[in-house]
N, C-alpha and C positions, 0 to 999 in steps of 0.2 A: 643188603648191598649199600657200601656207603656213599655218600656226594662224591668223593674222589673216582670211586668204581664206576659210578655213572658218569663220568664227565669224559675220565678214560675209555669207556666203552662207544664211549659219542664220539669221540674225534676219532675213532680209529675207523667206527664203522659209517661213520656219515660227512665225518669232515676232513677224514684221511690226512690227520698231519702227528706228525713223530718228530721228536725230540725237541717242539718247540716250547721256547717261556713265554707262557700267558701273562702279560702287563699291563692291556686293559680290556675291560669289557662291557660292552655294548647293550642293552636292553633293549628289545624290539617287542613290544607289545600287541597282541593281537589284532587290535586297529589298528598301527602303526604299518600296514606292510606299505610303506610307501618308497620306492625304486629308486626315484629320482631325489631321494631325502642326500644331502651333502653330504652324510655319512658316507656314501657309496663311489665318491666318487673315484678313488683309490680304492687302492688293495693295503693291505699294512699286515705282515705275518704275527705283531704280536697283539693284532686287537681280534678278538673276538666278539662274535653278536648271537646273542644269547635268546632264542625263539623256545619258549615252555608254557604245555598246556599245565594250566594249573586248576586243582578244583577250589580254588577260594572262588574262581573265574565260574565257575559252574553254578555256586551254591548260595549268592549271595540273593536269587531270586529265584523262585523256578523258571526254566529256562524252556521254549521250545524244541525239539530234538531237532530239526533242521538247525536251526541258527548255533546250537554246539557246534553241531558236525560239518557247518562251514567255514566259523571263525577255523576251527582245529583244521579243517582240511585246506584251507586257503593260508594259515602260517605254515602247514608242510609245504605247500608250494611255493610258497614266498624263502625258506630255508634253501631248496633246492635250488631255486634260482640265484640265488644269492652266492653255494656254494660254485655254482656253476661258473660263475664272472669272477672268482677268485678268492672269494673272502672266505674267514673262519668261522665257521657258523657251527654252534651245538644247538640242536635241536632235542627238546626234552618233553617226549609224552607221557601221561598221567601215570604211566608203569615205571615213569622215573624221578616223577617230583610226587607221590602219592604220601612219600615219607615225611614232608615237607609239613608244616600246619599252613605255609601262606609263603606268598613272593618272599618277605625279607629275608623269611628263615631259609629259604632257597639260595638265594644270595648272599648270606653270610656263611652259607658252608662252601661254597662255590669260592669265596672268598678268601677263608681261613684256609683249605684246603689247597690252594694253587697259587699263596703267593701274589693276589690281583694286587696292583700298586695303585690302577683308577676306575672307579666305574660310572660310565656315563647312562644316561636315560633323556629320551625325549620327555615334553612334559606331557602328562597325562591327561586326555580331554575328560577326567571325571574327577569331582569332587575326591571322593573316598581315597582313588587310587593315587593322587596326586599329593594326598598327606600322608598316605599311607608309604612313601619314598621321601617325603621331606623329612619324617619323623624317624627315617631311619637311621642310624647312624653304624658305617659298617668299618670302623676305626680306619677308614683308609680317604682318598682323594674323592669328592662326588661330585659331579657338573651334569645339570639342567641343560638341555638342549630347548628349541623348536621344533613342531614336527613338522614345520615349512608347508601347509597346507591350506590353512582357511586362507581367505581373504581379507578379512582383516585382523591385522594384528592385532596378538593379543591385549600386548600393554592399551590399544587404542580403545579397546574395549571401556575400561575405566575411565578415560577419559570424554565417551560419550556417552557411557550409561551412570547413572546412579541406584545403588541398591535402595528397595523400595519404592521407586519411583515408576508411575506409571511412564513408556513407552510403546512410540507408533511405529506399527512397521514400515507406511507404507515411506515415510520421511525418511527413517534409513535407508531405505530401499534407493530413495531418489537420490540420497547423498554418494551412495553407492555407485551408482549407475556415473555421475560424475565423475565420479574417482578412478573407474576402470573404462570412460568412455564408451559402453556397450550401448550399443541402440540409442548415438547419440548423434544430434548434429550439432556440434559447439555445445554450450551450456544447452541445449532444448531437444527435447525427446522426440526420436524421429515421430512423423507420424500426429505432433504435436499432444499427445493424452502422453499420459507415465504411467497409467495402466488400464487394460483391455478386459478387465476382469466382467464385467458385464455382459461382452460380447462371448462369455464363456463360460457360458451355462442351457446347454441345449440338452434334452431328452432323448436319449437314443429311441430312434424308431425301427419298426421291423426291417425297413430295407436298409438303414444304417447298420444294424448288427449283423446282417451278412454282409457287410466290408468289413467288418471288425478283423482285423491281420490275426492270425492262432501265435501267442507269445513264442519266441526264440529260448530253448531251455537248454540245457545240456547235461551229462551223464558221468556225473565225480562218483566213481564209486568210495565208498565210505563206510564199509561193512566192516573194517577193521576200526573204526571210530567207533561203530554203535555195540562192539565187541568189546570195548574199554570202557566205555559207560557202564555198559552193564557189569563188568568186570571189577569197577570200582564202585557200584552202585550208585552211581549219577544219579540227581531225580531229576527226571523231565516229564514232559507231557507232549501233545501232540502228533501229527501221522510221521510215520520214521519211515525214512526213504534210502535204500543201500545203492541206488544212484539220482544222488543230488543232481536238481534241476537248478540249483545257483551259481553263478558264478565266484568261481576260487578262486582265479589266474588273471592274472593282468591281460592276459590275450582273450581273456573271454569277456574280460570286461569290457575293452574296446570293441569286439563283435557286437557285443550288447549295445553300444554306444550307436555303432552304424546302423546297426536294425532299428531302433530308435529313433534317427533320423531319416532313414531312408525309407518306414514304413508307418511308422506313427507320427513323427511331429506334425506330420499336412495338416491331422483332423484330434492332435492333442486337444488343445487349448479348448474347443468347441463342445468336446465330450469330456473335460477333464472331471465335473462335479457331477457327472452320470452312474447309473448302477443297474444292474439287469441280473433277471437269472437265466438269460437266455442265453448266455457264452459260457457253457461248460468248459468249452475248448478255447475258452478267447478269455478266462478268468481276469486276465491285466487290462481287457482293454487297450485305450490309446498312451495307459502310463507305463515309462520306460524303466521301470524295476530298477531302477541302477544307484539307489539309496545305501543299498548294503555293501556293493565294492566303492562306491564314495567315501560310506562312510569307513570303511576298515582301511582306505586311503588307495589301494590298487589304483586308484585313477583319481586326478583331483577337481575340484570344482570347476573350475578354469579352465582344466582342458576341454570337460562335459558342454560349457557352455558357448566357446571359442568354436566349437564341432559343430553344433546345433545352431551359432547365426551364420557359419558357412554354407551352412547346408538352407539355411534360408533366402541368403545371398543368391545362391544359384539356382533354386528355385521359386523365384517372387510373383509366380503364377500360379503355383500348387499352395506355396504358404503363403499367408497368409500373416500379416502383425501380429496378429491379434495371436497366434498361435506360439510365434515365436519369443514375446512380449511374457508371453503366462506362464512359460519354459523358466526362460529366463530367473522372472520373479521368484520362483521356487527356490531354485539355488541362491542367488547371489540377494535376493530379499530376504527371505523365510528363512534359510537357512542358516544362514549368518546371522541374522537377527535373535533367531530363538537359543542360538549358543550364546553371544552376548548378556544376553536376560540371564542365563544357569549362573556364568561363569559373575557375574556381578553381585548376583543375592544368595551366593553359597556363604553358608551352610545351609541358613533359612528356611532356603525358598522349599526344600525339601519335607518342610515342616506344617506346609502353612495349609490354613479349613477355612476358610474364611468366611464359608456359608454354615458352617457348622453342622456337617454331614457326614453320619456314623451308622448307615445302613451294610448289611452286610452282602459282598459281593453274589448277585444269586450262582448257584451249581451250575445253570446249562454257560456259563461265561465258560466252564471245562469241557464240555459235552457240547453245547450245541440245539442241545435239547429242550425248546420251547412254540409257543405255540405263536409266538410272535415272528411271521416269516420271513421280516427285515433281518431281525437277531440271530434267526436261524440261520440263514442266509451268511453274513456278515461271519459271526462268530466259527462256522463250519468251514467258508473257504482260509479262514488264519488258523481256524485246526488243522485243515490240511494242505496250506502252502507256506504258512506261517508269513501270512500278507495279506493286506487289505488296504487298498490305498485310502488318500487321504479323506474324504466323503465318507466311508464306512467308517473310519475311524472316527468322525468329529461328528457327523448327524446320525449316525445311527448307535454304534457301539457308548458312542462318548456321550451323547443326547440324550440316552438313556440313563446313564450311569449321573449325570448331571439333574434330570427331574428326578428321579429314582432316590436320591439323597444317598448315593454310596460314598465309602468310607476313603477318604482319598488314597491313605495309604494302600488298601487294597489293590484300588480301579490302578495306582501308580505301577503296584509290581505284575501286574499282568498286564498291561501295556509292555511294561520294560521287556516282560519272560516273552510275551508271544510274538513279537515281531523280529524280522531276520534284522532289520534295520535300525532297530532300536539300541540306544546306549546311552546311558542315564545324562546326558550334556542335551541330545536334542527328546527323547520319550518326556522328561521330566516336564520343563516348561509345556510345552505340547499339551501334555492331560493336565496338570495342578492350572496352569492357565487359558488355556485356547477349549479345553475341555470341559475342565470343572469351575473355570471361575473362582479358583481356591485361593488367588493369590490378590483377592478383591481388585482386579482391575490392571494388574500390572503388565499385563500384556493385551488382554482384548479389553473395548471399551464396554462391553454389554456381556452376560452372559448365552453363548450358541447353542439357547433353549429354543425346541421346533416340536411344532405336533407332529401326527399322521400326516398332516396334508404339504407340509415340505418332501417328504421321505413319497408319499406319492407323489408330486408334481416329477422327481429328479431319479425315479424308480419304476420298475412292475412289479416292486416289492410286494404292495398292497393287494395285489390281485390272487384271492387265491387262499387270503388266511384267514385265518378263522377267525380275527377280528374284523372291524368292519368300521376302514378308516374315516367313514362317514358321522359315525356316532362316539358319542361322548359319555353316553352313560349305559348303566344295564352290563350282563354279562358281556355280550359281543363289541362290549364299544373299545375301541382300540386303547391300550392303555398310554399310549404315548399323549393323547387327547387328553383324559381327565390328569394325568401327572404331571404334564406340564399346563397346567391351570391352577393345580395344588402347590406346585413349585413358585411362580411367578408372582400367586397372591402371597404365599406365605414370608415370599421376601419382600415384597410391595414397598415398606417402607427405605428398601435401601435400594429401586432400584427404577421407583415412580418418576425419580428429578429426571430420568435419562430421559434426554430428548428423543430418542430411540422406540422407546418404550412407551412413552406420555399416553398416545393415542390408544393402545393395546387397552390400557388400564379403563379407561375410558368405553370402550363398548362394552367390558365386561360390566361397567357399570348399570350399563342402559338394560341390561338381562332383567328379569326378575328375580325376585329372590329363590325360588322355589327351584328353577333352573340351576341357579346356580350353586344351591347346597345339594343338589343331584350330580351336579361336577364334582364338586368338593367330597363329598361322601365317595364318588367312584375313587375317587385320587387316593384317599384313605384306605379302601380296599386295596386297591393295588398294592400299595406300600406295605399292608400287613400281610402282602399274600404273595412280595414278590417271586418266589419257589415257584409258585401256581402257575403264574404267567406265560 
């Protein structure tokens, strides 16, 4: 079948239009489904917008099967909707761009084949894909758009970051907070603090986890998705669900949004760095999932967070600052912050080991399958929700993956492949900096090395496994103990000046020697044995 057959077959059966001239066309990109984009705000019979799963989209990382078969089923919803309010939409699944080797060659037949006279694209929030349309050249008219969503502009970006240049989040943050007025009173932060972070690290305890609210999911069937995977032999990994519990629809994403505030922000903030294996049924806890329809755009920063100080507003007996404050921070600090950093040190930043770490990623990071019951833990609920909020990801998964000396590039594409929320502008920064410390300091000021006894104090991880977060050497002693002591010395000379650090260095001093090559020696073990683990 050729590009003309499929484009003809698309409009007749999906976008119902006959005898008209296509003269331009529109590019909507799988994150891209955003409603309220200017694009939208007219009808116009001879533009077209052009929604196609593609497998370059599939295969540039192995992917989790959930987060396929969301992006693919939240662009058919997004097509559909789009058809619905008036516009010209072809929508193209992987049965119709399979012939394709990639986007361009997709759109140069699309192109040469219908006479297009323009074609526009938002820009791309990713390296790759974003030169991967500048470099194209499709002999006709091509304009860059915005995709009118973050907060801060783009071009602003450069002018407040410099590539290589170590930055703080929490200074952006406060600039931020000026800029959008959120949780302000004039220039000074209600409340007087600019962040509550401290008051936001409590321990779930037994009568806390039966409050724990059971997460809001819902039921996309997507059996005809996981029929074309297999069909075009997609590779993925992880638990395959024929009805998705994420949200695809801009209406589910605002439901999510209300459940969120109407049932977790009270007692977010308080349990946000918490972890337990006690909520089978309450997996999210007090975090409100809503990363992935942010991030693919269904709903935008702004409105998430404009939602959540209303709902503080009118509850300032139930919430609490401190709750609504650490909310906040997420999006309109972290969020914005860690795309700035991508988008400032591309290509680079993509590239960078700075610890010079080249261990290889072990098997149960697939499976699940270790003796380590944080990891098990950890690693088995994103095999099978394809999620793990952010504590799993940076103390336990990432903690590990950072003493362990794993190879960045690895620990990068399984971050990127396992999370529904992941897309290499906010995964990358996140693990090569906030994770691995790969980028020598360009985002955190210390590297987010923790033994046993953080992952205890913020977990019931420890209870129960067969290590024994007490101990530091010998078979049972928890490996996160000796490796991050093997890690910490090993880089000593680069990381002793940190005022942070200074004191650490220093008891390890006051050890004996004997002691301490019984650390050192476990650390080595571990290292050569991490399979075993």
């Amino acid at each position: 079948m050729g590009a003309g057959e499929i484009l003809l077959r698309t409009l007749s059966a999906r976008a119902k239009i006959q005898g008209s001239t296509m003269k331009r066309l529109r590019l909507v990109l799988g994150d891209q489904l955003n409603a309220r984009h200017s694009w939208f705000r007219e009808t116009d019979a001879d533009t077209y917008y052009l929604i196609a799963e593609l497998k370059q989209e599939t295969g540039y990382v192995r992917h989790h099967v959930q987060k396929i078969c969301a992006f693919f089923a939240a662009m058919q919803h997004f097509a559909q909707a789009l058809t619905e309010a008036g516009h010209q939409v072809i929508h193209l699944t992987l049965d119709e761009t399979s012939q394709h080797a990639d986007l361009p060659a997709l759109l140069r037949a699309l192109v040469t084949e219908h006479d297009i006279e323009q074609l526009e694209y938002q820009r791309p929030d990713e390296w790759r894909l974003m030169q991967q349309l500048r470099d194209f050249d499709p002999g006709i008219a091509m304009r860059e758009v915005d995709t009118e969503h973050f907060m801060l502009p783009f071009d602003d970006i450069f002018k407040q970051f410099k590539p290589g240049k170590a930055s703080r989040m929490e200074a952006f943050y406060r600039r931020m907070r000026k800029r959008y007025g959120y949780l302000m009173q004039g220039d000074e932060p209600i409340g007087e603090r600019w962040n509550f972070d401290s008051d936001n690290r409590q321990k779930l305890k037994p009568a806390d986890i039966q409050k724990v609210p059971e997460p809001l999911v819902f039921s996309t069937d997507v059996s005809d998705i996981l029929e074309r995977l297999e069909r075009h032999q997609v590779d993925h990994f992880g638990e395959a669900q024929t009805q998705l519990i994420w949200p695809t629809r801009r209406s589910e994403a605002l439901d999510l949004l209300e459940f969120f505030c109407s049932r977790q922000l009270p007692l977010f903030g308080r349990f946000q760095d918490a972890m337990t294996t006690q909520t089978q049924h309450k997996w999210s806890l007090y975090h409100s999932r809503l990363s992935f329809a942010i991030n693919a755009k269904m709903i935008s920063p702004q409105q998430v967070i404009e939602r959540a100080i209303a709902e503080w507003q009118q509850r300032p007996d139930e919430i609490d600052l401190a709750q609504i404050e650490g909310f906040v921070r997420q999006i309109l600090g972290w969020r914005e912050f860690i795309r700035a950093i991508y988008w400032v040190n591309q290509p680079e930043y993509g590239t960078l080991n700075a610890l010079d770490a080249h261990n290889h990623l072990p098997s149960y990071f697939w499976s699940g399958e270790t003796k380590m019951r944080c990891m098990q833990q950890s690693i088995s609920q994103s095999l099978e929700y394809s999620y793990a909020h952010h504590i799993q990801r940076l103390m336990v998964t990432g903690n590990f993956s950072l003493i362990a000396q794993l190879d960045p590039n690895q620990v990068d594409a399984w971050y990127l492949g396992i999370y529904i929320d992941a897309l290499e502008w906010v995964e990358q920064p996140n693990t090569r900096g906030m994770v691995l410390f790969a980028d020598n300091g360009i985002v955190a000021s210390k590297p987010y090395a923790a033994s046993g006894a953080y992952i205890n104090r913020m977990s019931d991880y420890c209870k129960g496994c067969y290590y024994k977060v007490t101990e530091q050497t010998g078979e049972r002693g928890c490996p996160f103990n000796s490796l991050y002591w093997g890690f910490m010395l090993k880089h000593r000379d680069r990381l002793a000046a940190n005022p942070r650090l200074g004191m650490l260095y220093k008891n390890w001093d006051k050890r004996d020697e004997q002691s301490q090559q019984a650390v050192l020696d476990r650390a080595r073990w571990c290292i050569d044995n991490l399979e075993a683990l």
